[in-house]
Backbone bond lengths (Angstrom), bond angles and torsions (degrees), N, CA, C in turn:
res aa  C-N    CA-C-N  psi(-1)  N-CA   C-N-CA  omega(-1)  CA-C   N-CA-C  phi
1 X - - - 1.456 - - 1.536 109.86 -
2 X 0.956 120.14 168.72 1.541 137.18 174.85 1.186 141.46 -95.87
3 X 0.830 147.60 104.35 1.784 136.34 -133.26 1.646 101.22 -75.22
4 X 0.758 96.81 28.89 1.851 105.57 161.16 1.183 132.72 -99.81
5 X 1.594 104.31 -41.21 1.764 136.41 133.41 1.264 117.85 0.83
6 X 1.955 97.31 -77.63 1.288 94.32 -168.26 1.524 112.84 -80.40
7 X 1.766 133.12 -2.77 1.141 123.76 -162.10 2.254 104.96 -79.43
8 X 1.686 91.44 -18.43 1.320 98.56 172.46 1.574 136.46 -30.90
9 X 1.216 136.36 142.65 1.525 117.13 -175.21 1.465 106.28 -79.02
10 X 1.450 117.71 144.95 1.446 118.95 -169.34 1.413 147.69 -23.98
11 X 2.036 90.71 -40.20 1.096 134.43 -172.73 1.996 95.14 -77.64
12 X 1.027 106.93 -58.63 1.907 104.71 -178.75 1.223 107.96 -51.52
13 X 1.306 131.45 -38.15 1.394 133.15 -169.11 1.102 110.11 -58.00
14 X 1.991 109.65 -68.01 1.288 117.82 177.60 1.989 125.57 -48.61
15 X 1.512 86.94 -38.30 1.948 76.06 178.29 1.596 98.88 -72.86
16 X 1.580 119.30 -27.24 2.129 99.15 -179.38 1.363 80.87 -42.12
17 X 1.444 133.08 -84.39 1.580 154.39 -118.37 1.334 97.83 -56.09
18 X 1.249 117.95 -55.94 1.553 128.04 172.33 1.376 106.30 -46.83
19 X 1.114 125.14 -84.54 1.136 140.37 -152.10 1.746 113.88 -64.23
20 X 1.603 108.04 -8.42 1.350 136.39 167.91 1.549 108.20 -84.39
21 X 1.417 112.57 -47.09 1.267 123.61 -158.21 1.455 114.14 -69.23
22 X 1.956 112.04 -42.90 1.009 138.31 174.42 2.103 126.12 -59.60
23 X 1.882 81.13 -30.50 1.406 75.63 175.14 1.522 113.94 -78.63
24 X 1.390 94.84 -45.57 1.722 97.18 -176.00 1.230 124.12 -36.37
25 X 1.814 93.26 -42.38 1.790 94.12 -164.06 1.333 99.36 -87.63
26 X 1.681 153.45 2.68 1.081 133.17 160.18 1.732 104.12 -98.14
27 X 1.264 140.97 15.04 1.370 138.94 156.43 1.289 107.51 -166.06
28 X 1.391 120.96 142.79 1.349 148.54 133.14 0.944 109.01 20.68
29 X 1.254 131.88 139.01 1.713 129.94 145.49 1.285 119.84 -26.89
30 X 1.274 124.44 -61.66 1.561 146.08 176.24 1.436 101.64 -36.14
31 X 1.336 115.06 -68.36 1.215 133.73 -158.48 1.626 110.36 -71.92
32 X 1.089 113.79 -56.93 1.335 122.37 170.40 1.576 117.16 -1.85
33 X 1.516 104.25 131.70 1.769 94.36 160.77 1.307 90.53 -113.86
34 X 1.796 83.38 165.05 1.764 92.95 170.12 1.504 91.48 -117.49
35 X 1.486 142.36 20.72 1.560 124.39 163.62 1.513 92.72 -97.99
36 X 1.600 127.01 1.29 1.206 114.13 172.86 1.865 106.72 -92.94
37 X 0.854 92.48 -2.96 1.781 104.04 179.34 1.082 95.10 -69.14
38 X 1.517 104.24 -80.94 1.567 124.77 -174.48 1.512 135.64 -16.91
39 X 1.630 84.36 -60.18 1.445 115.94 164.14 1.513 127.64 -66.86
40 X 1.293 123.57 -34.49 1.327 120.22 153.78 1.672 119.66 -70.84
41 X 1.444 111.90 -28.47 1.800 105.49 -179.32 1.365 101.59 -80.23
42 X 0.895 126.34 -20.14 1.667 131.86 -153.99 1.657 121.28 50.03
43 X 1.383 95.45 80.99 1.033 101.10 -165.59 1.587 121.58 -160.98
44 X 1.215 117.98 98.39 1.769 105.33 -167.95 1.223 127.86 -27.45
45 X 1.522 116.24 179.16 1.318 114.28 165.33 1.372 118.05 -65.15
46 X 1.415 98.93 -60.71 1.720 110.19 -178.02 1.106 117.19 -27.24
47 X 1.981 100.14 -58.35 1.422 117.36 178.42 1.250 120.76 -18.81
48 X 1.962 95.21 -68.35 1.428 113.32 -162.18 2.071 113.16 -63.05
49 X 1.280 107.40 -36.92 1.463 106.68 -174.26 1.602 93.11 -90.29
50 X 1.288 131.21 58.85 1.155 130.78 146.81 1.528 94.60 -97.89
51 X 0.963 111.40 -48.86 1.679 121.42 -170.33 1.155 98.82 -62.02
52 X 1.538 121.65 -88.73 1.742 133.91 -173.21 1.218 114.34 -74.88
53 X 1.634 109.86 156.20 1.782 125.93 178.69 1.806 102.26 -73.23
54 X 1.314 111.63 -48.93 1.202 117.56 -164.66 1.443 110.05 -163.39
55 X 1.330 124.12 151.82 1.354 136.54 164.38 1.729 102.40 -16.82
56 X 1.030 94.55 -62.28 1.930 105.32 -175.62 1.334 111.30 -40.09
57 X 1.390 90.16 -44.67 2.194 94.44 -157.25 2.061 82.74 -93.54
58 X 1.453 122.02 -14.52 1.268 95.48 150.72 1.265 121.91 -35.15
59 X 1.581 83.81 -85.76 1.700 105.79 -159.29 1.610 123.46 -58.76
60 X 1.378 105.23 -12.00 1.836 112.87 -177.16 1.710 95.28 -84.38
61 X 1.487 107.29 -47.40 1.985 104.06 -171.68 1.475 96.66 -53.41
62 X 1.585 124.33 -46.62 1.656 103.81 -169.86 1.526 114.34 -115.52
63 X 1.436 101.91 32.93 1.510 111.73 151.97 1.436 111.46 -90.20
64 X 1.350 105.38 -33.47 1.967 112.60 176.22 1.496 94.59 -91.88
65 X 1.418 149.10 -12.67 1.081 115.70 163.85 2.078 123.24 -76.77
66 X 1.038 90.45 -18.32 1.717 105.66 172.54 1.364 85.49 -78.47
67 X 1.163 137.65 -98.21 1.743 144.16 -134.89 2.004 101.93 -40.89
68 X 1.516 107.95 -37.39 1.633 121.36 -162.73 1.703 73.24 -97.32
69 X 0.714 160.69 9.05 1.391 127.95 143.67 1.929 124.87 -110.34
70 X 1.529 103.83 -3.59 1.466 97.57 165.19 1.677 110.62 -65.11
71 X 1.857 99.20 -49.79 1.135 126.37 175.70 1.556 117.00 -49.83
72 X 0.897 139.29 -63.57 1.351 116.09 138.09 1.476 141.35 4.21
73 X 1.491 97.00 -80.20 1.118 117.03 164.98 1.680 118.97 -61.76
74 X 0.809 131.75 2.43 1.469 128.19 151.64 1.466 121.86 -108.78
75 X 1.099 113.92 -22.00 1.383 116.62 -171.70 1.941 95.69 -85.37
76 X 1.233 138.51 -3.73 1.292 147.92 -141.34 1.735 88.50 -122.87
77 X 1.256 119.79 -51.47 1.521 152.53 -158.63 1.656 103.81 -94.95
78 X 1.104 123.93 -56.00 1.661 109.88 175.16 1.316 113.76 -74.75
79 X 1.426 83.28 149.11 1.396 113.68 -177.96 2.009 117.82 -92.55
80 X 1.512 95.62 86.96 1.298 108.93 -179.64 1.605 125.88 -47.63
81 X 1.627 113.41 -11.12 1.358 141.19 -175.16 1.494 95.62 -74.28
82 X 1.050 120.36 -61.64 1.979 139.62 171.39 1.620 94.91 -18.39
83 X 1.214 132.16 135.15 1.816 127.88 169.27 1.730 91.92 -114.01
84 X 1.179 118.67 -11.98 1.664 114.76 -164.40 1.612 109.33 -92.78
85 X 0.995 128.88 102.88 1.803 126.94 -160.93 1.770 94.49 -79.97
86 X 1.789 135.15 -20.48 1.388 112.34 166.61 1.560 93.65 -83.45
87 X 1.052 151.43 12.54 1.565 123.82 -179.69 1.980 89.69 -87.21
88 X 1.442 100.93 -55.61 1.405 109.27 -173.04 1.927 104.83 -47.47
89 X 0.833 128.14 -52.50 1.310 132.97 161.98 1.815 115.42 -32.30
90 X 0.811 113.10 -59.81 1.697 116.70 156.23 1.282 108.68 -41.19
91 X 1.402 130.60 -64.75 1.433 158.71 -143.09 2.102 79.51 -70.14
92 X 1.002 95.62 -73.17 1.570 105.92 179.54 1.472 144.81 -51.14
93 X 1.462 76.19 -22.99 1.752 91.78 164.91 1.512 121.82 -90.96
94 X 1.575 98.65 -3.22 1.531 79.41 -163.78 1.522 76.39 -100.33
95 X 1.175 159.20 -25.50 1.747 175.47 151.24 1.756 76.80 -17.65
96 X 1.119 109.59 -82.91 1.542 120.09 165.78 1.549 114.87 -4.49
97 X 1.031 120.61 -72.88 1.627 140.52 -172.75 1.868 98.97 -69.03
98 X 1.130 103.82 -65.75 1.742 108.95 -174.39 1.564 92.87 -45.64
99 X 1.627 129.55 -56.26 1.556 111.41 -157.18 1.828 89.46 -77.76
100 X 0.960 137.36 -31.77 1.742 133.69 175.70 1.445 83.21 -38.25
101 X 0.875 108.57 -77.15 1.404 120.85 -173.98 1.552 135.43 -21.32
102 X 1.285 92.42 -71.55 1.469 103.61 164.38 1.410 135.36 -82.60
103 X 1.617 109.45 -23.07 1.482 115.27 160.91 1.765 98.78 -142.59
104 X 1.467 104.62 107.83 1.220 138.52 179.01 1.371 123.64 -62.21
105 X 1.653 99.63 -50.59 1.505 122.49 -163.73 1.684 83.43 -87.99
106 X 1.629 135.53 -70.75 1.350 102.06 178.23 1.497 145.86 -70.93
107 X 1.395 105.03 5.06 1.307 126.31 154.18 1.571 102.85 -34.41
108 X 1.839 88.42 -94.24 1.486 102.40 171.22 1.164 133.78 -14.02
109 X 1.336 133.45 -47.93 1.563 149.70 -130.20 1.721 81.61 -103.45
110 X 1.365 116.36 -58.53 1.435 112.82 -162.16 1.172 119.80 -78.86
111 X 1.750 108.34 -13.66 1.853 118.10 174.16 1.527 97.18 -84.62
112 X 1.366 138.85 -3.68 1.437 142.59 -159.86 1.617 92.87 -100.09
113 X 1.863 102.19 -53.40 1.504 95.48 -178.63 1.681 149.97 -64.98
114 X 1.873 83.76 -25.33 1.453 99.38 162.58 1.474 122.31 -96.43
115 X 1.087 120.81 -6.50 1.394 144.62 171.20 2.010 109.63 -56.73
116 X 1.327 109.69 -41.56 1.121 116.78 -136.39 1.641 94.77 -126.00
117 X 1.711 108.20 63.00 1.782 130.99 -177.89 1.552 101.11 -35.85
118 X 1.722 120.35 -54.34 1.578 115.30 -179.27 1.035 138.34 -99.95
119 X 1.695 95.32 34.63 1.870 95.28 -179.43 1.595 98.41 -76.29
120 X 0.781 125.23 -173.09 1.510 143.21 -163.19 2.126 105.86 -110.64
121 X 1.029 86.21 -2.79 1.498 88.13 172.01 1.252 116.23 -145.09
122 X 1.664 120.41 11.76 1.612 116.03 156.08 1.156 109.28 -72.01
123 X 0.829 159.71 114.75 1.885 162.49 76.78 1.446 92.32 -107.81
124 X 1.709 134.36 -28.95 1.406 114.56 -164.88 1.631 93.01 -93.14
125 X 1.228 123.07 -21.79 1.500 122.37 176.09 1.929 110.71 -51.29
126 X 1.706 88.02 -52.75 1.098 108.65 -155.74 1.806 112.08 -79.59
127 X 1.579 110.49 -21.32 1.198 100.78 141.60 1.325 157.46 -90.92
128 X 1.798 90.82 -9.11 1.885 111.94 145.40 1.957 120.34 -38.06
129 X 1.212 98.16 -50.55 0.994 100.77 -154.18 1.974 92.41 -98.06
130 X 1.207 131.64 -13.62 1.500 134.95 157.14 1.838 100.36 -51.00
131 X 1.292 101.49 -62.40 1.485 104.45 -165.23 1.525 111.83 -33.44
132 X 1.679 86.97 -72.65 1.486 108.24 -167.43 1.351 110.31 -48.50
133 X 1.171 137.04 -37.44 1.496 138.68 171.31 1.378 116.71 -62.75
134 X 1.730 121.57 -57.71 1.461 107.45 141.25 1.531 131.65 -24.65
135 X 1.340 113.91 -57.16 1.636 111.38 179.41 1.270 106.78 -48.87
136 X 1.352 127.36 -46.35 1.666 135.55 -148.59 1.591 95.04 -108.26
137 X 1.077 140.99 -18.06 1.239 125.69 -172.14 1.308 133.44 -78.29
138 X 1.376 122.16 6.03 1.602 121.16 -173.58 2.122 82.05 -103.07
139 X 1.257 108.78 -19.31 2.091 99.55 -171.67 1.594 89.74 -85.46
140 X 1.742 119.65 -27.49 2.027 99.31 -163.05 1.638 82.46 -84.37
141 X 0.977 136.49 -0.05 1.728 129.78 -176.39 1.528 113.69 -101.57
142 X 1.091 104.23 -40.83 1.375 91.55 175.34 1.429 129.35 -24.41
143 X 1.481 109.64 147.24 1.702 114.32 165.20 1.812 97.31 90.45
144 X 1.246 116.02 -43.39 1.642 118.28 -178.15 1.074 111.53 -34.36
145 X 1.158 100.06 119.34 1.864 122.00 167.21 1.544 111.40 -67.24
146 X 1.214 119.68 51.61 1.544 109.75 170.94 1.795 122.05 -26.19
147 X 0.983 127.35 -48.52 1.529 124.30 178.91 1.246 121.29 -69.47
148 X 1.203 122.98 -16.44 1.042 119.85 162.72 1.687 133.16 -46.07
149 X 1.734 89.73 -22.29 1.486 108.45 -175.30 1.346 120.54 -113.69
150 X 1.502 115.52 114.37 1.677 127.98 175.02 1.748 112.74 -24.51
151 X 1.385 117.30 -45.80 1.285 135.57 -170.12 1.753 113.04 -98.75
152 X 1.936 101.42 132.98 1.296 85.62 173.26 1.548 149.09 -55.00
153 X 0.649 133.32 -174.74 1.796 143.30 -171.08 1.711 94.67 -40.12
154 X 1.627 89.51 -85.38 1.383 122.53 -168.70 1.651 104.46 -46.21
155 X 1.468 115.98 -31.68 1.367 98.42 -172.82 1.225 116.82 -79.31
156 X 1.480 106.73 -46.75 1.732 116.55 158.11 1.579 130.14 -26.36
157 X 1.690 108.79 -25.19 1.432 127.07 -176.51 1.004 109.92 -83.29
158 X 1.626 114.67 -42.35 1.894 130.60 178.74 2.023 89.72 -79.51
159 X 1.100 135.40 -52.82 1.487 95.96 164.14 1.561 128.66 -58.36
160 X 1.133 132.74 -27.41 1.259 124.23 -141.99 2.114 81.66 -100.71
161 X 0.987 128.94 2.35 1.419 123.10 -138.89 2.390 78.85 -134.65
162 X 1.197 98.68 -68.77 2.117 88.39 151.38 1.876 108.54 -37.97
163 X 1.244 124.88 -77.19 0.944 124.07 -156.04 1.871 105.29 -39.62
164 X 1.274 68.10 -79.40 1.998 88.80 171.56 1.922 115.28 -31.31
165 X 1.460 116.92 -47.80 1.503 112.48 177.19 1.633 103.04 -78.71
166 X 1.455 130.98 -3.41 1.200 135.33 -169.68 1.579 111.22 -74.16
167 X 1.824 95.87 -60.72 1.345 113.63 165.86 1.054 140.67 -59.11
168 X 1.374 120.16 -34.16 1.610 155.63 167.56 1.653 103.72 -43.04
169 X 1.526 91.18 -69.53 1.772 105.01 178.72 1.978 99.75 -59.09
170 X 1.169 121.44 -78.12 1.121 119.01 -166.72 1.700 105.85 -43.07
171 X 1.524 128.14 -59.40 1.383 117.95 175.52 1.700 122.87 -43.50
172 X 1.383 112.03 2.72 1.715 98.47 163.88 1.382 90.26 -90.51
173 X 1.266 122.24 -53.92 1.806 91.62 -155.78 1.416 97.16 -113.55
174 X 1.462 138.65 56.70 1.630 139.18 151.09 1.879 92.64 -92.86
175 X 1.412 115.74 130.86 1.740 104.68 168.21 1.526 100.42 -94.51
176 X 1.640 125.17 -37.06 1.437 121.11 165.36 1.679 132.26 -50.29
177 X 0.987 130.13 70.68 1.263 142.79 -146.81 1.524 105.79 -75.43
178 X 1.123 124.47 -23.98 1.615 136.77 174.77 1.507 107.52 -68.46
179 X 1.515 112.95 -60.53 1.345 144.33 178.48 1.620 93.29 -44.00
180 X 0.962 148.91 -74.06 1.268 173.86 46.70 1.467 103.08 111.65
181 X 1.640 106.61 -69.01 1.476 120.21 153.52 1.330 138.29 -25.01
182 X 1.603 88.32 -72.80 1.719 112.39 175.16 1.120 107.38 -44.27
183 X 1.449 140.17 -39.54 1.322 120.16 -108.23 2.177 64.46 -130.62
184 X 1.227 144.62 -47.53 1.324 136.20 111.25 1.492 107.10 35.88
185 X 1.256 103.55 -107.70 1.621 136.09 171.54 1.611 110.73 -13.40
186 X 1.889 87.66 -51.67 1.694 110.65 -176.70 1.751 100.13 -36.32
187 X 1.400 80.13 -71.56 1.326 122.60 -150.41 1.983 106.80 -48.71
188 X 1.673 96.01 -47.82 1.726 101.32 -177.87 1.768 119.55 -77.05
189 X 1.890 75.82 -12.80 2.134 73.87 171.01 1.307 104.02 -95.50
190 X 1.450 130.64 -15.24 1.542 101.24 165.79 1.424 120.97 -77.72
191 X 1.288 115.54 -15.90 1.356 115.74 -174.22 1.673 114.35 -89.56
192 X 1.248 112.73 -16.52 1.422 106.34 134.63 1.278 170.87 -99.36
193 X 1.308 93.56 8.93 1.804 121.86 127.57 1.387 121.06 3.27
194 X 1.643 72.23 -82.65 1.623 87.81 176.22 1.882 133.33 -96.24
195 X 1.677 101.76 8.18 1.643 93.46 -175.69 1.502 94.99 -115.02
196 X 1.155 120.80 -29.18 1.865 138.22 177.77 1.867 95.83 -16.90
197 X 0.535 138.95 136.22 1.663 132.52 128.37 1.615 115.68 -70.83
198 X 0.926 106.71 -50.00 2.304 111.99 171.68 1.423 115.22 -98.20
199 X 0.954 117.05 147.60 1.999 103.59 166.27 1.007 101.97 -92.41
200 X 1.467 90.11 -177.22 1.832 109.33 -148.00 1.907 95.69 120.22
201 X 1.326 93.29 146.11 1.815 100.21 178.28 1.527 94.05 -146.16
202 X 1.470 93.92 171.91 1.597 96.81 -179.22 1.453 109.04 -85.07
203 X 1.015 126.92 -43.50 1.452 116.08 156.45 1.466 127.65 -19.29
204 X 1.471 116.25 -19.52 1.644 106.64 -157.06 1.772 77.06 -111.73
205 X 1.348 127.01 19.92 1.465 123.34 174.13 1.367 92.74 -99.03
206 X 1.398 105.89 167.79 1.545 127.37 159.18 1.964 97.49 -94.49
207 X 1.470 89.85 124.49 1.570 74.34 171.29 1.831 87.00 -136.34
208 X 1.766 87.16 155.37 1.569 95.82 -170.03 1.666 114.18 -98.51
């Protein structure tokens, strides 16, 4: 966006955001209109590229304004006390489900962006959304009991990072959202099976 953007009154911002948010999550990058933007913000074209460079630097400013606020929202929400990084993974999915939940349409938008390998602007999505996890990742890690685990750091990250795009993908089209979990749960106690150094699974926790 354009620092003109932000001089907007609160209220203009949020319907761009909406009215941004909505297109994405019912089509593709590709697909996308921007007179359907327009037309939902109420707001010309001209209007609109006073603010933005291009469709792109649309859709990247409020693809990172969704991504920095799930992120947020987890880093606010875990429990740094936790040493077990699959319990926290549970912990996160269900954070996962509540924002599905509560904001649907940017739900959508961000399962659309990683979803969608040949749009013409995933690698810049996809290193939007590398960064920001870099930025935030030494606070969602904290407290981790690394030894706990047979396998190094990094490999534990390339599981825990599968798991996570596993669920991600399946939570657009599972409608049983509990089911969804479990089946999650399944999934992180077999895989610590094999990375555990002691038994015990996260399953055999109460997690809230």
């Amino acid at each position: 966006m354009k620092p003109m953007f932000y001089k907007l009154p609160p209220e203009k911002q949020a319907a761009i955001i909406a009215a941004v948010t909505q297109e994405f999550a019912l089509h593709h990058y590709d697909h996308a209109s921007i007179n359907q933007i327009i037309a939902a913000a109420a707001i010309s074209k001209g209007g609109l590229f006073k603010y933005v460079e291009s469709k792109q630097d649309l859709y990247l400013s409020v693809l990172e304004h969704h991504l920095r606020k799930l992120q947020e929202l987890q880093i606010l929400e875990t429990d740094i006390s936790e040493p077990d990084i699959f319990a926290r993974i549970i912990f996160q999915a269900r954070l996962s489900i509540n924002y599905y939940r509560q904001y649907p349409k940017a739900y959508q938008m961000l399962a659309n962006a990683f979803a969608d390998t040949h749009s013409s602007v995933y690698d810049k999505a996809n290193d939007l959304r590398n960064r920001i996890m870099l930025d935030n990742q030494s606070r969602l890690l904290q407290g981790i009991d690394w030894e706990r685990y047979r396998l190094p750091r990094e490999e534990i990250l390339d599981l825990c990072q599968w798991l996570n795009d596993g669920f991600k993908e399946r939570l657009r089209r599972e409608k049983n959202l509990e089911q969804l979990v479990e089946a999650l749960e399944r999934m992180v106690d077999a895989v610590q099976v094999g990375v555990l150094r002691t038994g015990g699974s996260t399953s055999d926790k109460e997690l809230t």
